[in-house]
N, C-alpha and C positions, 0 to 999 in steps of 0.2 A: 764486474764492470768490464765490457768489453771498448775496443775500438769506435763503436760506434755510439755506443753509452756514451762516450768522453768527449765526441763530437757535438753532440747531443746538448749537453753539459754546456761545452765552449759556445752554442750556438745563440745561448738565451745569456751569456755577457753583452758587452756593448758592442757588437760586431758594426753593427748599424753605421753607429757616430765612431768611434775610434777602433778599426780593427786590429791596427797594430799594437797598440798597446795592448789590447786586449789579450791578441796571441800573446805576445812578449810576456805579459805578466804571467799567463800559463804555463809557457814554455821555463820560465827560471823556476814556479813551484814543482812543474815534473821533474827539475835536475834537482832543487833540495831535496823531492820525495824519495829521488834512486839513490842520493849518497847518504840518506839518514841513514836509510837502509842496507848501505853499504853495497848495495850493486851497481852493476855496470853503468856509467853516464859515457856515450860517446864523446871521442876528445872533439869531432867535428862541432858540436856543441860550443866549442871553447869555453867552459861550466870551470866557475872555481868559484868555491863556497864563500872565500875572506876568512882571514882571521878570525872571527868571532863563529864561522859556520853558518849552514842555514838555519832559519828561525828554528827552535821547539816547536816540534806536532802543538798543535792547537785543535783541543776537539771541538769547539763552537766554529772553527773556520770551512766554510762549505767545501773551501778547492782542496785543504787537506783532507779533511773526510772524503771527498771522491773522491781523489787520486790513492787514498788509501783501500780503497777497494780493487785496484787495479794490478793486476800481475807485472813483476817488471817485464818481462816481455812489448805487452801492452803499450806500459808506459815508456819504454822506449819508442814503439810505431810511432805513440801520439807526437812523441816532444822532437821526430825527423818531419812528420808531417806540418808540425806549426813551425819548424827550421825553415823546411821547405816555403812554405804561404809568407812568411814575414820576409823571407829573401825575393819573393816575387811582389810584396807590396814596396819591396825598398826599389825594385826594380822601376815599378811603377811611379816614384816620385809620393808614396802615401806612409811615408812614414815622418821620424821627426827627429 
């Protein structure tokens, strides 16, 4: 699953009617997926799991299953790139 796979992916959520949240909820399961994993989450992120961690892999959950096919590499472009879009909807006045 590449960069564009994952855009792909994000593009058939609700982008339409709520993109922010849309992003946003992607963006927090790409930093559960790097730290299950125990690789790198950028601090610019500002990602902290809680006390209890992020959720258990879930395999019936589609966004874990895809992101789980995703090199962290990858998953890191994606989750600077929805950093990036959701700071420019906050910019815009379309967030909440």
């Amino acid at each position: 699953m590449d960069l564009q796979d994952l855009k792909s992916e994000l593009a058939m959520g609700d982008m339409k009617h709520d993109p922010y949240g849309t992003m946003l909820s992607w963006h927090f399961e790409v930093a559960d997926e790097l730290y299950r994993r125990e690789a790198y989450v950028p601090d610019a992120w500002g990602y902290s799991p809680g006390l209890a961690g992020p959720d258990d892999f879930d395999p019936e959950n589609f966004t874990h299953n895809t992101l789980s096919m995703a090199d962290d590499e990858t998953l890191v472009d994606f989750g600077d790139m929805l950093k990036r879009a959701t700071a420019i909807l906050v910019k815009q006045g379309r967030s909440y």
